[in-house]
NUVEXDO-158795 format. One record per residue: residue number from 1; x, y, z negated of N, C-alpha, C in turn; residue in one letter; chain. Coordinates in Angstrom, 1 decimal, decimal comma. Layout:
N
NODE num    n_X    n_Y    n_Z   ca_X   ca_Y   ca_Z    c_X    c_Y    c_Z residu chaine
NODE NUM      X      Y      Z      X      Y      Z      X      Y      Z      a      A
...
***
This chain:
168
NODE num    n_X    n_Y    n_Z   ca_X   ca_Y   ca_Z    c_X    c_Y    c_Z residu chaine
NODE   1   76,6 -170,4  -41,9   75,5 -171,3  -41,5   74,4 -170,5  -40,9      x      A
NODE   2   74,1 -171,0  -39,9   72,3 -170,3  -39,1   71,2 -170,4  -40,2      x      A
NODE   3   70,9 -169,1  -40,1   69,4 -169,7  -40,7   68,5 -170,6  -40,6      x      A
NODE   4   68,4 -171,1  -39,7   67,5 -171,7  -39,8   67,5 -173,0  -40,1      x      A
NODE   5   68,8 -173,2  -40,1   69,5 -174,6  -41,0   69,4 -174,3  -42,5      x      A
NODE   6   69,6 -173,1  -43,0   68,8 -173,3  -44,2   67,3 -172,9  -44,6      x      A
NODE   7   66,8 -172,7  -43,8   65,3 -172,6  -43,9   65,1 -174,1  -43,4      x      A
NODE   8   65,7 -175,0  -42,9   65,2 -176,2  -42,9   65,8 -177,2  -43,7      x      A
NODE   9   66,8 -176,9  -44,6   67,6 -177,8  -45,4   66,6 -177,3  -47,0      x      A
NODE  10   66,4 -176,0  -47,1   65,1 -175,5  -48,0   63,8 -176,6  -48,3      x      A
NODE  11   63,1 -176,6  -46,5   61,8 -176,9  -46,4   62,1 -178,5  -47,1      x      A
NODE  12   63,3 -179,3  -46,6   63,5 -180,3  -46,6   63,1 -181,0  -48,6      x      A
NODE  13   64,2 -179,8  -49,0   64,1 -180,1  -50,5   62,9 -180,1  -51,3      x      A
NODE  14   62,3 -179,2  -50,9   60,6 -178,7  -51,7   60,1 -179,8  -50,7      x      A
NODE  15   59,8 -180,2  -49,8   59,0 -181,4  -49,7   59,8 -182,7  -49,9      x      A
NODE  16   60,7 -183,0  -50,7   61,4 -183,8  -51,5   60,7 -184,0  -52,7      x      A
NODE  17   61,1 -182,4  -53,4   60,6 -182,2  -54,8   58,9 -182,6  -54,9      x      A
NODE  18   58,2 -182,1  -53,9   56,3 -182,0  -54,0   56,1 -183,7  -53,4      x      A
NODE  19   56,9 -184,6  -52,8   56,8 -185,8  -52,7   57,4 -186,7  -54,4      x      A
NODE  20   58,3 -186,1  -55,0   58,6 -186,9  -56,2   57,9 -186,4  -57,0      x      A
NODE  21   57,2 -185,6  -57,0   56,3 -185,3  -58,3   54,8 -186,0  -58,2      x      A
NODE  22   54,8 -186,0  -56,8   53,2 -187,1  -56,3   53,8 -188,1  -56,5      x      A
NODE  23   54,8 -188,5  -56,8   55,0 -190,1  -57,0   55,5 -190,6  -58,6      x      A
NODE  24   56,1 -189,0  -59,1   55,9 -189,6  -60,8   54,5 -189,7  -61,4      x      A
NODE  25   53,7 -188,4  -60,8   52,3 -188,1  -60,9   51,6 -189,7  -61,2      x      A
NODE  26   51,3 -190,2  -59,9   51,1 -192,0  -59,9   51,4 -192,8  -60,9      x      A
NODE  27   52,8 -192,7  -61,1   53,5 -193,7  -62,3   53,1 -193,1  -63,8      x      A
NODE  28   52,8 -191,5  -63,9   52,4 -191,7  -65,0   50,5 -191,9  -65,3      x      A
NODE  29   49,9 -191,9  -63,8   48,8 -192,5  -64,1   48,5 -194,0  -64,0      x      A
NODE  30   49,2 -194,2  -63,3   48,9 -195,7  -63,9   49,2 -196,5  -64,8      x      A
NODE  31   50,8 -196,0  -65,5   50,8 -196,0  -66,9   50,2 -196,1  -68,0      x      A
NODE  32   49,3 -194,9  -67,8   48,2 -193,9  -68,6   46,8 -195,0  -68,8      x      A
NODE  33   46,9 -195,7  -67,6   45,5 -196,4  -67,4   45,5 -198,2  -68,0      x      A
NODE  34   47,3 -198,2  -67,9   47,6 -199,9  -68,4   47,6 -199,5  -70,2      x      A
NODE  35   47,5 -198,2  -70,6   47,5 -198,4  -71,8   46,6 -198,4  -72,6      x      A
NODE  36   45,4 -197,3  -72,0   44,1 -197,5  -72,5   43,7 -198,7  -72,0      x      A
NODE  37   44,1 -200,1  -71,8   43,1 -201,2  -71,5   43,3 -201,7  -72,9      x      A
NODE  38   42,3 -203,3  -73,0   43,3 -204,6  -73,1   44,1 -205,6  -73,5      x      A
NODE  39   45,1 -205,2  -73,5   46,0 -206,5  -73,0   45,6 -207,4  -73,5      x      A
NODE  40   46,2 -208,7  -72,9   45,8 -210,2  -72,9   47,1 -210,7  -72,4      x      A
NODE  41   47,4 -212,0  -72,6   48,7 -212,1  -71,6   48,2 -213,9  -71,1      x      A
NODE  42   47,7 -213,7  -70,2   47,2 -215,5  -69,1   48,3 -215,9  -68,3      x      A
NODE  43   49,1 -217,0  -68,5   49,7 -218,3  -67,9   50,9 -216,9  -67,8      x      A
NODE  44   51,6 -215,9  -68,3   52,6 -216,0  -68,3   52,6 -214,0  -67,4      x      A
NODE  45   51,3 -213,9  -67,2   51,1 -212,8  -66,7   50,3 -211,6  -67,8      x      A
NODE  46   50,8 -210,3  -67,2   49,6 -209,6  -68,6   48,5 -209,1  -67,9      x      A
NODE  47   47,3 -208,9  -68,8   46,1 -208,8  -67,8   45,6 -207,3  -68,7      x      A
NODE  48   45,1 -206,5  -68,2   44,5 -205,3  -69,0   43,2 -205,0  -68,3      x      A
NODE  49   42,8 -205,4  -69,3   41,0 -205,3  -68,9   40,5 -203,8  -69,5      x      A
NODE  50   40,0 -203,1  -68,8   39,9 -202,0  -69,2   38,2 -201,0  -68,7      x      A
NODE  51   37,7 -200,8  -69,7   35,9 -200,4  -69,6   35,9 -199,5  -68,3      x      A
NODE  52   37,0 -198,8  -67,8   37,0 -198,0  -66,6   36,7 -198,9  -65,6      x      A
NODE  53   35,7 -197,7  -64,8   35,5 -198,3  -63,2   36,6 -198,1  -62,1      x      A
NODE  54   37,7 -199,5  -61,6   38,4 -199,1  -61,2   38,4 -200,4  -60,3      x      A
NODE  55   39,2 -200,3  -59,0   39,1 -201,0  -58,0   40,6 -201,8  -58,8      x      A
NODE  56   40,6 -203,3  -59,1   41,6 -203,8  -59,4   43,1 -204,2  -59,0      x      A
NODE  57   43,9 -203,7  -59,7   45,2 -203,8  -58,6   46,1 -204,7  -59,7      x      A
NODE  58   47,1 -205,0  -59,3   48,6 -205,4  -60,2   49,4 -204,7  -59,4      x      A
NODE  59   50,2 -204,7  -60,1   52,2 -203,9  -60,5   53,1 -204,9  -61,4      x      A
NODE  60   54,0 -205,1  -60,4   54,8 -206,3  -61,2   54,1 -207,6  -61,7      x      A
NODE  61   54,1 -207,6  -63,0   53,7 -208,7  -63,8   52,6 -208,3  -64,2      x      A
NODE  62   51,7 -207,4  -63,6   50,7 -207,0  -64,4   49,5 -207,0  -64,1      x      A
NODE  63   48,3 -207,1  -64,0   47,0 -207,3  -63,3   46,3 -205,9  -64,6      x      A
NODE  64   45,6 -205,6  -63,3   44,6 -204,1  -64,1   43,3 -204,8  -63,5      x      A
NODE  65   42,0 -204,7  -64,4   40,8 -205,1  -63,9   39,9 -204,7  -64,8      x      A
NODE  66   38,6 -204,1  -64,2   37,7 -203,5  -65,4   37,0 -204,9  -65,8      x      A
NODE  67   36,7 -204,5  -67,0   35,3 -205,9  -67,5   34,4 -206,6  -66,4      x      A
NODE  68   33,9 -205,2  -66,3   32,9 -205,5  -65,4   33,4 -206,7  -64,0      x      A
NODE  69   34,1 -206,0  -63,9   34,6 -207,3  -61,9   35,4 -208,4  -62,9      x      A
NODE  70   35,9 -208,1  -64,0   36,1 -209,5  -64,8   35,1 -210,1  -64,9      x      A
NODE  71   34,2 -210,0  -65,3   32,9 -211,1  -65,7   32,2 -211,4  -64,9      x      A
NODE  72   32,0 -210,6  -63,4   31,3 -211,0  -62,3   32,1 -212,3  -61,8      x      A
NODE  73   33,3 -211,1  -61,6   34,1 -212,1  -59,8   35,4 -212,5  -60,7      x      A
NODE  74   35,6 -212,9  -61,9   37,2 -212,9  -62,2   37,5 -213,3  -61,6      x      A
NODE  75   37,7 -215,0  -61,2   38,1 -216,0  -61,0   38,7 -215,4  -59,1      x      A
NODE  76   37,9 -215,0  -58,3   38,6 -214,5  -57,1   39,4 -213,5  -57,7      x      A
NODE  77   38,8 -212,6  -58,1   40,0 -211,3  -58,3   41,1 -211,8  -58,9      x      A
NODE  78   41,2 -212,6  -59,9   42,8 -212,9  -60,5   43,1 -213,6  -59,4      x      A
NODE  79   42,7 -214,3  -58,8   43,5 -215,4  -57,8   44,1 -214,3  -56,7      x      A
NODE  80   43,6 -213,3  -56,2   44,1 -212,5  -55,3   45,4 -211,4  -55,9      x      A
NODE  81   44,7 -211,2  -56,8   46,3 -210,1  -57,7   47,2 -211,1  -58,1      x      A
NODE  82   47,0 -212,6  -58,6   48,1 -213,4  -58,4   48,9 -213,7  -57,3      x      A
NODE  83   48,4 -213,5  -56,3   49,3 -214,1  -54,7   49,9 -212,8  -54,2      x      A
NODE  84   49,3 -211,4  -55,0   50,3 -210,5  -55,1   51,9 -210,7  -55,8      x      A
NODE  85   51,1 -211,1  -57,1   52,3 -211,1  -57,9   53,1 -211,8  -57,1      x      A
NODE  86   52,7 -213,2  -57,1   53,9 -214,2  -56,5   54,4 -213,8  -55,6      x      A
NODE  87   54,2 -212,8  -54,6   54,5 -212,4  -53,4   55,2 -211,3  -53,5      x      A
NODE  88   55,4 -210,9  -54,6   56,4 -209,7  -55,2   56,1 -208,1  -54,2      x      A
NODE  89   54,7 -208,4  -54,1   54,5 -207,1  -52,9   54,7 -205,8  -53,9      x      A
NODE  90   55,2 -205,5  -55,1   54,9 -204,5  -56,0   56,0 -204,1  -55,4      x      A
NODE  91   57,4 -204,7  -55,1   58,8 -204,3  -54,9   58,7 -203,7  -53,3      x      A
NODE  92   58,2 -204,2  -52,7   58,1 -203,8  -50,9   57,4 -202,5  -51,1      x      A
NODE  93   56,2 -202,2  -52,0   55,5 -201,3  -52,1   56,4 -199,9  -52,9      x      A
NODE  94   57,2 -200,5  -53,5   58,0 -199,4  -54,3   59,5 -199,2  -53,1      x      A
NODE  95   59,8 -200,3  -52,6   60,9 -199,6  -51,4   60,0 -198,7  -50,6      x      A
NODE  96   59,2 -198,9  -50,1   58,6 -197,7  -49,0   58,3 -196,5  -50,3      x      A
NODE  97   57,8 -196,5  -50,8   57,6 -195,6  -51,6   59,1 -194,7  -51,8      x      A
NODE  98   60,1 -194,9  -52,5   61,2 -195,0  -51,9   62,3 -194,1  -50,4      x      A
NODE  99   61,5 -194,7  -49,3   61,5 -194,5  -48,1   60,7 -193,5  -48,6      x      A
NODE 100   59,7 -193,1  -48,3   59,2 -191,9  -48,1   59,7 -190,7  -48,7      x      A
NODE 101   60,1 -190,9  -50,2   61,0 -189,5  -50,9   62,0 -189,0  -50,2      x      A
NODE 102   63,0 -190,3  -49,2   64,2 -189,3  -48,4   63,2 -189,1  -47,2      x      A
NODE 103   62,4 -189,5  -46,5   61,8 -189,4  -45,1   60,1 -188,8  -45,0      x      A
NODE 104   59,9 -187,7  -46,0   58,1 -187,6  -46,1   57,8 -186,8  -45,0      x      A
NODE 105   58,8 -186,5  -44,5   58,8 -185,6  -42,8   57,9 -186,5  -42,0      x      A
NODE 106   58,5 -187,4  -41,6   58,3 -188,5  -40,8   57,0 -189,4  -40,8      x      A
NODE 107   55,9 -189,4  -40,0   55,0 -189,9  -40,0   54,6 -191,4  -40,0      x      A
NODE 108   56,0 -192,1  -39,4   56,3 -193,2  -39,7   56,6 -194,1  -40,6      x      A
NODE 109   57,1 -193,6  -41,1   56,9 -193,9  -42,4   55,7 -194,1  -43,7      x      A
NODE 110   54,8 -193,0  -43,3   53,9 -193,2  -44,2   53,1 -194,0  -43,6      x      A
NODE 111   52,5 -194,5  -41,8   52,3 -195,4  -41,2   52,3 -196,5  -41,8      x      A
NODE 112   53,6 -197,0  -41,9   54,0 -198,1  -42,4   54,1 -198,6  -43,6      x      A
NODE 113   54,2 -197,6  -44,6   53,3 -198,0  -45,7   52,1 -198,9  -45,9      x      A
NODE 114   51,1 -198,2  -45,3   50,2 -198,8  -45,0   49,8 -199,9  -44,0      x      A
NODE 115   50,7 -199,5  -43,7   50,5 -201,2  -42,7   51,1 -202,2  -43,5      x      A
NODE 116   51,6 -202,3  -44,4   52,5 -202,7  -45,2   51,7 -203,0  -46,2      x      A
NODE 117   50,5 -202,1  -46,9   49,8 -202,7  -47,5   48,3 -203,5  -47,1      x      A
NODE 118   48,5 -203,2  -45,5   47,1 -204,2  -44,8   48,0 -205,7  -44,8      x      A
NODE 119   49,1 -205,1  -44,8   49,8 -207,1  -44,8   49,6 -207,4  -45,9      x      A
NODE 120   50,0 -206,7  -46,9   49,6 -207,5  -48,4   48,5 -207,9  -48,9      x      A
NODE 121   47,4 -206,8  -48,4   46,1 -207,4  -49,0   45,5 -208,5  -47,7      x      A
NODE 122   46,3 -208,5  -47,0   46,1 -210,0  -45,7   46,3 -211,2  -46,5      x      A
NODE 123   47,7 -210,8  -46,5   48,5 -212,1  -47,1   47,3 -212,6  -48,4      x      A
NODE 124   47,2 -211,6  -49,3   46,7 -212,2  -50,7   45,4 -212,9  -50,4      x      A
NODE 125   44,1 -212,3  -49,6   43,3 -212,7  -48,7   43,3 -214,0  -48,2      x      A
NODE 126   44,5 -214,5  -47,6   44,6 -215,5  -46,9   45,1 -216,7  -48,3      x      A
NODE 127   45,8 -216,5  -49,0   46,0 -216,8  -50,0   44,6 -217,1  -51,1      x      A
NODE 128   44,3 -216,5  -51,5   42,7 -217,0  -52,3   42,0 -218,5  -51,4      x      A
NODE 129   41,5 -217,8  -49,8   41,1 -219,3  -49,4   41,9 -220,1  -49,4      x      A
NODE 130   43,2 -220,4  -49,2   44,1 -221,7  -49,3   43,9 -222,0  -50,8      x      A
NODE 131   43,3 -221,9  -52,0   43,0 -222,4  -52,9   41,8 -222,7  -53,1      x      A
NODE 132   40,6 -222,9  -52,1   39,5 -223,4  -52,2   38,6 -222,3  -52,4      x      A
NODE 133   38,6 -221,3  -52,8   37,8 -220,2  -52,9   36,6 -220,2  -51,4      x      A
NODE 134   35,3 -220,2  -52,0   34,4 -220,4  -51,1   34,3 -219,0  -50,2      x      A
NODE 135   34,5 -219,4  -48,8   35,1 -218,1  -48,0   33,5 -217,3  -47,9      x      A
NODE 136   32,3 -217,9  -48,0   31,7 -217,0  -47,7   31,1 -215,9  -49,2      x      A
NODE 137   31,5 -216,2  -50,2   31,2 -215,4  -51,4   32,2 -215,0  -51,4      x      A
NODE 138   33,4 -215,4  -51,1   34,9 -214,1  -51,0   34,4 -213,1  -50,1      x      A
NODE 139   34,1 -213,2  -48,8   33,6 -212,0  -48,0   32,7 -211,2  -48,8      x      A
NODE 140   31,4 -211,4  -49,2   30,8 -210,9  -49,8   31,2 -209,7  -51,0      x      A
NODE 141   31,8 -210,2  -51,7   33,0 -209,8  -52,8   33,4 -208,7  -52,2      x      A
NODE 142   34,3 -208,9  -50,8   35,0 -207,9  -50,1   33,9 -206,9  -49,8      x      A
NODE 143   33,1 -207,1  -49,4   32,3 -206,2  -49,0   31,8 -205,2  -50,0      x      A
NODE 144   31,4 -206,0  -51,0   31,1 -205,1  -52,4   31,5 -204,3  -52,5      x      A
NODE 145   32,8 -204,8  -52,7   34,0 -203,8  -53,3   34,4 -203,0  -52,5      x      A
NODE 146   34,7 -203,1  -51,1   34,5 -201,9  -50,2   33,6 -200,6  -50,2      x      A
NODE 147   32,5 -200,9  -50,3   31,2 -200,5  -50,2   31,2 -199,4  -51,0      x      A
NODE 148   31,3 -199,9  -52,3   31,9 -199,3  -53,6   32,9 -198,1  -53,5      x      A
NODE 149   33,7 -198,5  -53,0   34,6 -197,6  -52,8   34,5 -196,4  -51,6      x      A
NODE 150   33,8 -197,4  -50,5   33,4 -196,2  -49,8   32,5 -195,1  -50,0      x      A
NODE 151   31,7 -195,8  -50,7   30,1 -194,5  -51,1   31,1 -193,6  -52,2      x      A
NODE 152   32,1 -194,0  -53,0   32,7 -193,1  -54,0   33,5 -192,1  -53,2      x      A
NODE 153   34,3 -192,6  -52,2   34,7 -190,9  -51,5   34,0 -190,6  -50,6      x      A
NODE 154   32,7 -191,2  -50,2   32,1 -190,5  -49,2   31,0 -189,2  -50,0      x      A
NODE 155   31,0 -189,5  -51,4   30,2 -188,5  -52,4   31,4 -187,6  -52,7      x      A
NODE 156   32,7 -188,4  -53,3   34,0 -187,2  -53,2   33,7 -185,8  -52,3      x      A
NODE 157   33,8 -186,4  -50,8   33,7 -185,6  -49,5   33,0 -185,0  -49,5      x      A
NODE 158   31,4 -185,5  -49,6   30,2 -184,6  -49,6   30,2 -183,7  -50,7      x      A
NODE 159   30,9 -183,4  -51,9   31,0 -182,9  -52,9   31,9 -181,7  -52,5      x      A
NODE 160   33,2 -181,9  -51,7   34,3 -181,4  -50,9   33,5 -180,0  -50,0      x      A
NODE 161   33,2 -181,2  -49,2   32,2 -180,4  -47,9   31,1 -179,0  -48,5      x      A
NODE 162   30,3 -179,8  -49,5   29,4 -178,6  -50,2   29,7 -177,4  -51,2      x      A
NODE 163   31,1 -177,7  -51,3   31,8 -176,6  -52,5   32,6 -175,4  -50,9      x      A
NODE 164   32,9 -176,0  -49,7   33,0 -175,3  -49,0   32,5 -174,5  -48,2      x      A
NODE 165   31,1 -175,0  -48,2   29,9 -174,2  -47,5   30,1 -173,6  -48,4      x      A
NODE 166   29,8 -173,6  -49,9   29,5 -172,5  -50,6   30,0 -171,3  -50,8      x      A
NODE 167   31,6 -171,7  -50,6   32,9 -170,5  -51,0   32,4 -169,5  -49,7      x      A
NODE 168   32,1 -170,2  -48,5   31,8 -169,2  -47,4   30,9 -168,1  -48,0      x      A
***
């Protein structure tokens, strides 16, 4: 065999291996996070409410939500991690996931992931107002919670950025 067929059947494996470990990594933090909440179990779903500041998601049958966006906005936020659930986007999100471990070469792939999850948080989106949810306090909501999350890695960054000047 040429080398360089095993220098690329090599590279292939270790970024196999450094993709499945970023992806048990995940599973065991979110794990980690459904267990310190919680639990509750509403109309058939489990809910784990949990004192962490965390942007709310569901997995499977599961809804993750801190107190806090519980007692503000519950009533939109369950209705949107429900039209997840029903919409079984946990499973689409675990096939690409999936996809990526044989294909993390390929930038297409990880593309599409994410486009993949701008459909789902579409779909769920569109889903909330077909149940009456007043569209202009759902925007609002959205914005929040973006907001939120943007000033949190844009301090991440700035934290990034100043630990770098520094090392210089």
């Amino acid at each position: 065999q040429p080398v360089w067929l095993r220098v690329m059947v090599i590279a292939y494996i270790i970024g196999g291996i450094l993709t499945l470990c970023q992806f048990a990594y995940s599973f065991y933090a979110l794990f980690r996070l459904m267990r310190q909440g919680t639990p509750k179990l509403v109309d058939g779903i489990h809910l784990i409410l949990t004192d962490q500041p965390v942007a709310p998601f569901s997995w499977m049958q599961t809804i993750v939500i801190s107190r806090k966006d519980f007692e503000e906005s519950g009533i939109e936020i369950m209705t949107h991690e429900m039209a997840h659930i029903k919409a079984r986007h946990s499973i689409d999100l675990l096939i690409s996931e999936i996809c990526i471990l044989f294909h993390w070469f390929n930038p297409s792939v990880w593309l599409l992931r994410q486009e993949l999850q701008n459909i789902h948080e579409y779909e769920a989106d569109e889903s909330v107002l077909n149940q009456g949810v007043d569209a202009k306090r759902y925007q609002l909501l959205l914005i929040k919670k973006y907001r939120a999350i943007y000033l949190k890695n844009q301090t991440y960054i700035a934290i990034l950025f100043k630990k770098s000047i520094i090392l210089r």
